[in-house]
C-alpha positions as CSV (number, residue, x, y, z in Angstrom):
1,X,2.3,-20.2,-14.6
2,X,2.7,-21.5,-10.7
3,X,0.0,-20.6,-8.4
4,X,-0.3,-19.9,-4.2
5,X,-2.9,-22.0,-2.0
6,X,-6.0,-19.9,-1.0
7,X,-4.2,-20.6,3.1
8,X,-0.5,-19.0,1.8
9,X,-2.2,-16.1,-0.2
10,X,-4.0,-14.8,3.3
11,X,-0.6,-16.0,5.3
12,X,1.5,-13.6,3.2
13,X,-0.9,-11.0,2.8
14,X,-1.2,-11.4,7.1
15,X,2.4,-11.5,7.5
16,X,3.0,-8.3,5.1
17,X,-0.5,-6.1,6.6
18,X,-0.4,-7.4,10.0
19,X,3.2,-8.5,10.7
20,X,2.1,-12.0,11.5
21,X,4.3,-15.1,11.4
22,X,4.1,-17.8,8.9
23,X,4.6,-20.9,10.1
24,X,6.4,-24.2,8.7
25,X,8.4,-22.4,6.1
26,X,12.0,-24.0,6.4
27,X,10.9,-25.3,9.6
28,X,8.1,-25.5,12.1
29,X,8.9,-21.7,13.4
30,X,8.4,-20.7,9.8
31,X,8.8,-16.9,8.8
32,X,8.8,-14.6,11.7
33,X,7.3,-11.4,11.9
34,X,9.7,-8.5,12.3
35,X,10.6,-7.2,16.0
36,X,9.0,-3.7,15.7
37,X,5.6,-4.1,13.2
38,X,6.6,-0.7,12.1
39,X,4.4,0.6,8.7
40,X,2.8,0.7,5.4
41,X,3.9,3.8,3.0
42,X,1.9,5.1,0.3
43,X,2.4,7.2,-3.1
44,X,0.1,8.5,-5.4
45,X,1.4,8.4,-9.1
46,X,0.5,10.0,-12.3
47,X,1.7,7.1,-14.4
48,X,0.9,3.7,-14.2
49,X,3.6,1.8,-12.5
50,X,5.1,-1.6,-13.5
51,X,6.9,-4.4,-12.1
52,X,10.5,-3.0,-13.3
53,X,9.9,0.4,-11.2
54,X,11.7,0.0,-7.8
55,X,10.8,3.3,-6.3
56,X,7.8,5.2,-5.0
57,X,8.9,8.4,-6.2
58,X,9.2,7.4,-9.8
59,X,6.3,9.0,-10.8
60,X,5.4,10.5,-7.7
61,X,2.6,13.8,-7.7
62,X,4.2,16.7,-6.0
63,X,2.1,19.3,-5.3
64,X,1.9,22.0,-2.6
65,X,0.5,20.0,0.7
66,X,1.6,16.6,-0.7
67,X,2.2,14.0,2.1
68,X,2.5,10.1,2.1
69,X,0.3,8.5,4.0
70,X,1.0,5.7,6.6
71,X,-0.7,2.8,7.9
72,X,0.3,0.8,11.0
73,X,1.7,-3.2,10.0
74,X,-1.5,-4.4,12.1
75,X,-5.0,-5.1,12.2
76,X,-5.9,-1.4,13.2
77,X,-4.0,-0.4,10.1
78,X,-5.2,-3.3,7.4
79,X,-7.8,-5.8,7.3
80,X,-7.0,-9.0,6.3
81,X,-10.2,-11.2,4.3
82,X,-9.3,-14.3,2.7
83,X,-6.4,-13.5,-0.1
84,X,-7.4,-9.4,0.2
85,X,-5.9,-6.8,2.5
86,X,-8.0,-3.6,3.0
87,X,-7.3,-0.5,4.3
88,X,-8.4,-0.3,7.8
89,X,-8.3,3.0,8.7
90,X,-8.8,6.3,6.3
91,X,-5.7,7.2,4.5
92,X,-5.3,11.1,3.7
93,X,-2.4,12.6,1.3
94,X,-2.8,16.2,2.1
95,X,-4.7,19.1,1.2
96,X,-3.6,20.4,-2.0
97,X,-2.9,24.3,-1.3
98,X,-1.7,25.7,-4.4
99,X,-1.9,24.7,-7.8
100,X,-3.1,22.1,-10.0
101,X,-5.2,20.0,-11.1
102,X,-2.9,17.0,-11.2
103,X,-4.0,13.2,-11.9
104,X,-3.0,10.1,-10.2
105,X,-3.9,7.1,-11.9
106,X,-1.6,4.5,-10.1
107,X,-0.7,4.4,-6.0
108,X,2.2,2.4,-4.9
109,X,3.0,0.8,-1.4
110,X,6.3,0.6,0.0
111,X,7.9,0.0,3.9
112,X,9.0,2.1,6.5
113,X,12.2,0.2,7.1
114,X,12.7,0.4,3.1
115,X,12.0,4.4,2.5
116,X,11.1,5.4,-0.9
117,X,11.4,1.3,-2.4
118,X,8.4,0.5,-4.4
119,X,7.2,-3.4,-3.0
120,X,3.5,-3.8,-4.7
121,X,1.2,-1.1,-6.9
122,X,-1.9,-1.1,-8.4
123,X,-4.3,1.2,-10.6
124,X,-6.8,3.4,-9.0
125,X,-10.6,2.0,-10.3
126,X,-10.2,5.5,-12.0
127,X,-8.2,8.5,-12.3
128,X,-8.4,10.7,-9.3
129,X,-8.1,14.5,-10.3
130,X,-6.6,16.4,-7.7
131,X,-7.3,20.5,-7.9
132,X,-6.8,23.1,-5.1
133,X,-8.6,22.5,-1.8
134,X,-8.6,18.8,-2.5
135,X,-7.7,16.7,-0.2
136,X,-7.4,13.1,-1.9
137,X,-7.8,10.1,0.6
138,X,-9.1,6.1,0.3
139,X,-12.2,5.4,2.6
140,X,-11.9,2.5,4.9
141,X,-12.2,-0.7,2.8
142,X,-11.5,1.2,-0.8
143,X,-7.9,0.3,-1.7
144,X,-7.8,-3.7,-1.5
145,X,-3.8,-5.3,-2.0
146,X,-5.3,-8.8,-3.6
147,X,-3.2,-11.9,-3.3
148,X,-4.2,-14.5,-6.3
């Protein structure tokens, strides 16, 4: 099994979070960040996701008030801390208004510029049960992307 250095793992997590150039990949200009920063996109699941899914609505919750949630490709969006990116801001998927309960157990990220492709998921610490009136959201600092 290859590993990243400690200094690539916070490059990549700072070029995917925060749009940020990595330097002296190829050559000394490295891997540019993209012309418009554009956004994070996120999906709640109610299956645990794995490396062959390709797209955020695979599993997908759908329930009356549903949304998915952006975040900005820059430090007002995500906080970057050694090979961790945070959530920098609260993230809200919408008031549930009719129906339920549903569970999410998994979220998965994508990009803007990408739509609904799936590009990195986790599991939620634990199952999230979503019933009417709920609103389900991450604080600021609870849903870390790790690098290692």
């Amino acid at each position: 099994m290859s590993s990243m250095t400690d200094g690539f793992e916070t490059a990549l997590a700072t070029l995917l979070f925060n749009n940020t150039a990595i330097a002296n990949i190829g050559d000394a200009a490295g891997l540019p960040a993209t012309a418009g920063a554009g956004s994070t996109q996120l999906a709640l699941s109610s299956a645990t996701l794995t490396d062959a899914d390709t797209l955020l609505t695979a599993t997908e919750l759908a329930y009356t008030g549903y949304v998915r949630p952006t975040q900005a490709r820059s430090a007002a969006g995500w906080t970057i801390t050694g090979d961790t990116a945070d959530n920098a801001a609260l993230i809200q998927f919408g008031n549930m208004t009719a129906g339920g309960p549903v569970t999410a157990v998994h979220v998965g990220l994508g990009f803007i510029a990408t739509g609904s492709v799936l590009r990195l998921h986790r599991a939620l610490v634990s199952n999230l049960v979503i019933n009417n009136g709920v609103n389900p959201q991450f604080a600021i600092g609870a849903l870390d992307w790790v690098f290692a």
